[in-house]
N, C-alpha and C positions, 0 to 999 in steps of 0.2 A: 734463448739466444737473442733473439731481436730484441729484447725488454732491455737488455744491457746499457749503459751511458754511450759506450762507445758506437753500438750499433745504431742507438736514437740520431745521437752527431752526424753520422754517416746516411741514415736514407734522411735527415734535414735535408741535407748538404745535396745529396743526390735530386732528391727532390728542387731544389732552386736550380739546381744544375740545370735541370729539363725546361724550366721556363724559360731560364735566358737559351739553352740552345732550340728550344722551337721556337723562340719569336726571331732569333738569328736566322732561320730558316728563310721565312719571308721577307726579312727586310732584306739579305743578301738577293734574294729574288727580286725586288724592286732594283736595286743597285743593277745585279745581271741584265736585266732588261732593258734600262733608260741607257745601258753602255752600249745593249747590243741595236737600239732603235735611232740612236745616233747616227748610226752607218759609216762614223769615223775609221774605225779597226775591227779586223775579225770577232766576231764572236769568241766567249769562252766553251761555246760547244762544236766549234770549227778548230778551236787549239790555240784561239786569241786571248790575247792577257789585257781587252781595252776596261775591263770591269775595275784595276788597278788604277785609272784615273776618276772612279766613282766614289763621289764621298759615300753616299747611303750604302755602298759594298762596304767602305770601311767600317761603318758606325757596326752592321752586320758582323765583321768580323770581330770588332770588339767586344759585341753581348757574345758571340760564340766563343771567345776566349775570356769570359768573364764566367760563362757556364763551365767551361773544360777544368778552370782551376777550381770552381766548386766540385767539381767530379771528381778533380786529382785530390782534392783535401778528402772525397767521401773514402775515399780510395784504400786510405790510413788508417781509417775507422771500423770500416766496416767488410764483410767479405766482397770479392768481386762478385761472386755469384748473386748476391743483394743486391750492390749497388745498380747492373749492369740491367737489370730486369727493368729496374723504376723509370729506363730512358721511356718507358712505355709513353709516361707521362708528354714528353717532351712533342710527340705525336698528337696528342689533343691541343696543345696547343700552336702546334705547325698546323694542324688541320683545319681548326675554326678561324684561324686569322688569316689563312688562304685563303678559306667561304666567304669572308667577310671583305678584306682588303684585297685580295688579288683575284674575286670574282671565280675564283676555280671550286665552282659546284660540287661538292661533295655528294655521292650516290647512294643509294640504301645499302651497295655493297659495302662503297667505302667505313658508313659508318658503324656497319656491322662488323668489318673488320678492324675498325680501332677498338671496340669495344673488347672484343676476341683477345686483342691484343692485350691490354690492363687485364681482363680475366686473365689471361696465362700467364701474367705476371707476376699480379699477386699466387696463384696459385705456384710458382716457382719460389716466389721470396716465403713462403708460410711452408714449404717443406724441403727449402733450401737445407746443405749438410751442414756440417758444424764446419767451421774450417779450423786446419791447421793454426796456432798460434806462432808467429817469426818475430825471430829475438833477432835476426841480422842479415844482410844484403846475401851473404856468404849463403846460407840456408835456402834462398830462393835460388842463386847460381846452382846450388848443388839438384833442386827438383827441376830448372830449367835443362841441365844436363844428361840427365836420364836419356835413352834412348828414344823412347815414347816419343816425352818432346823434341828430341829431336829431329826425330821423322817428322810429325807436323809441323815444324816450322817450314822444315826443309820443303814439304809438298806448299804450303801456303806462299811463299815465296816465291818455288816454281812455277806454281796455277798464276799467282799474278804479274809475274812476267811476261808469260804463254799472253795473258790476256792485255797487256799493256802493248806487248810487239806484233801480237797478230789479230787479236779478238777487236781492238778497237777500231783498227783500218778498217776492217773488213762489216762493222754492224757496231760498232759503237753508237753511232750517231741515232740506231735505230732503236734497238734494243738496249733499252734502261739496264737489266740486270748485268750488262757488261761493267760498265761502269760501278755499280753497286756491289760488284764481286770481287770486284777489287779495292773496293773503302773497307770489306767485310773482311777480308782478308787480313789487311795490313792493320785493320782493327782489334782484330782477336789476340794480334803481336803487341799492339798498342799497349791494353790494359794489361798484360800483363807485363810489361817492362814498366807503366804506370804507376805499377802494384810497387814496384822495386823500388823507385825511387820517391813514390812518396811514403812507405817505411825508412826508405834513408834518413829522407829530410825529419820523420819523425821520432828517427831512434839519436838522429844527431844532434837534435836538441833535447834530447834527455841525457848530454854528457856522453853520448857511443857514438863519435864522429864514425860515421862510414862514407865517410868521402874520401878516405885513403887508398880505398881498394881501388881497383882497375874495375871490377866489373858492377861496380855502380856508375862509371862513365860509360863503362856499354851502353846496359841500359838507358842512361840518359841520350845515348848516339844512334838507340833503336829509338826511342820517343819519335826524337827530330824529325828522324828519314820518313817513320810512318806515319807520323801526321801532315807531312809534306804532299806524299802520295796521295793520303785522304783529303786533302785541303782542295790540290789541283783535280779531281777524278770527281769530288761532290760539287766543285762546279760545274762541272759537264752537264753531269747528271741534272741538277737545277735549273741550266740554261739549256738544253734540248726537253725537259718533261714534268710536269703537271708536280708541284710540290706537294701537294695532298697523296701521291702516287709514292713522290720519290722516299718521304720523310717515314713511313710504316713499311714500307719493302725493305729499306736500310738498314731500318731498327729491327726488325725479323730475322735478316739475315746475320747482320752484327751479332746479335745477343745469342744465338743460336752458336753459332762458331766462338764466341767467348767462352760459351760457356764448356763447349768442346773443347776448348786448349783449357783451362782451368782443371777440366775435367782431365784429362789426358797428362797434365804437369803435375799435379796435386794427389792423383789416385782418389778423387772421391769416393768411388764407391765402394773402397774396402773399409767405409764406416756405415754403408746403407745397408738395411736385412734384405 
C-alpha cells in the first residue's frame, strides 16, 4: 500500500508539510513575544490579539499556511491515517530550532520523547489499515453520518465548549493541556472535513464537479470554524509555554484523536484480524 504513486505523493507532501509547520512554530513564537514585550496590548495568552500587528507573527503564519495546504494536498493522496502520523516530523523540527533560536533547552526527557514520538509513528504508518477508496463527497457524508460518528462529533464539540467556557477561566492560563485539548479536538473534526474537500477539489478536476452538492460546503464551513478555533487556542498555548513542550503534547494528542474519529467514521477494524 504505501509503495503506491499516490501514497509516495502524499507522505512527499506530508513530509514538507511538517517542515514548514515546525519552523512556523518558532517563528510565530518570536512574533508572540516581541508583541507581548512591547507592553503596548494584552498578551495573546491574557486573550490579546497585539501579536496581529507583528510582522514575524505574520511571516509565521504564512510558512503555517504554506505547510497546511501541503497537508491538505497529502490529504488527496494518501490515507489520513498515513499522512497524520508524519506531523511527528514537524516536532523535530519545532524542537531543535527552539534549542537553538529561542534558547528553550531541550531535556533528556524531551528528547527521549521526540524520539518515541517518530518511533510510533513510523510504527503506525507501516501497519496502518488499507483505507477505504471514495469516488465522491456523497460517500464520506454517508460514513460521516452513521451514528458512531455522530456521537463523537457530537462529544468533541461538547468537551470543547465545556473547555472554552469554563476550563479556560478557570486554569487556562496554567495548564497547557487545556488549551491543547481543544486545538485536539476541533482537530480530529478538521482532517476529516479536510479529507472531504480535498477529494472534492480532486475528483473535480478530474471532470466529477462536486461542488454542487450542499455537503461539500459543509464541510468546507467545518474546515473554517475549526481552524479558527485552533488558530486562536495554539496561540495561547505558544504565548503562556515552552514550544518544545507545546509542539509534541499537541501532536500526541491530535494524532491520537484523529486517528480515533477515522477510526470511528471508517470502521477500521472490520478489515484488521
Amino acid at each position: 500500500m504505501v509503495a503506491s504513486l499516490d501514497n509516495v505523493r502524499g507522505l512527499t507532501l506530508a513530509m514538507s508539510s511538517s517542515a514548514f509547520i515546525g519552523s512556523s512554530f518558532v517563528i510565530k513564537k518570536i512574533g508572540l513575544k516581541k508583541a507581548g514585550d512591547s507592553g503596548a496590548r494584552a498578551r495573546a495568552g491574557s486573550g490579546g490579539h497585539s501579536y496581529l500587528y507583528e510582522p514575524l507573527w505574520w511571516l509565521g503564519m504564512v510558512t503555517m499556511i504554506l505547510g497546511e495546504i501541503a497537508n491538505f494536498a497529502a490529504y488527496a493522496f494518501a490515507p489520513a491515517i498515513l499522512v497524520t502520523p508524519l506531523g511527528a516530523l514537524s516536532i523535530i523540527f519545532s524542537a531543535v530550532l527552539a534549542h537553538f533560536i529561542l534558547k528553550e533547552r531541550l531535556h533528556m526527557f524531551g528528547v527521549v520523547g521526540c524520539i518515541l514520538c517518530v518511533v510510533g509513528s513510523v510504527g503506525i504508518v507501516l501497519h496502518a489499515p488499507k483505507e477505504r477508496e471514495i469516488n465522491s463527497v456523497g460517500e464520506i457524508w454517508h460514513f460521516a453520518t452513521q451514528p458512531g460518528f455522530i456521537v463523537y462529533s457530537c462529544v468533541a464539540v461538547v468537551g470543547a465548549l465545556f473547555l472554552i467556557f469554563w476550563a479556560v477561566k478557570r486554569s487556562g492560563h496554567r495548564k497547557m493541556l487545556v488549551y491543547i485539548a481543544i486545538c485536539s479536538l476541533m482537530g480530529s473534526l478538521t482532517v476529516i472535513s479536510v479529507k472531504a474537500v480535498a477529494i472534492a477539489l480532486k475528483l473535480s478536476f478530474s471532470e466529477s464537479n462536486q461542488f454542487i452538492y450542499v455537503q461539500t460546503w459543509f464541510f468546507i464551513f467545518v474546515v473554517i470554524i475549526c481552524c479558527l478555533v485552533q488558530l486562536n487556542y495554539l496561540n495561547k498555548a505558544l504565548d503562556s509555554f515552552n514550544t518544545a513542550v507545546v509542539s509534541p503534547v499537541y501532536y500526541v494528542m491530535f494524532t491520537i484523536l484523529t486517528i480515533l474519529a477515522n477510526m470511528i467514521m471508517y470502521k477500521d477494524w472490520v478489515s484488521q484480524s
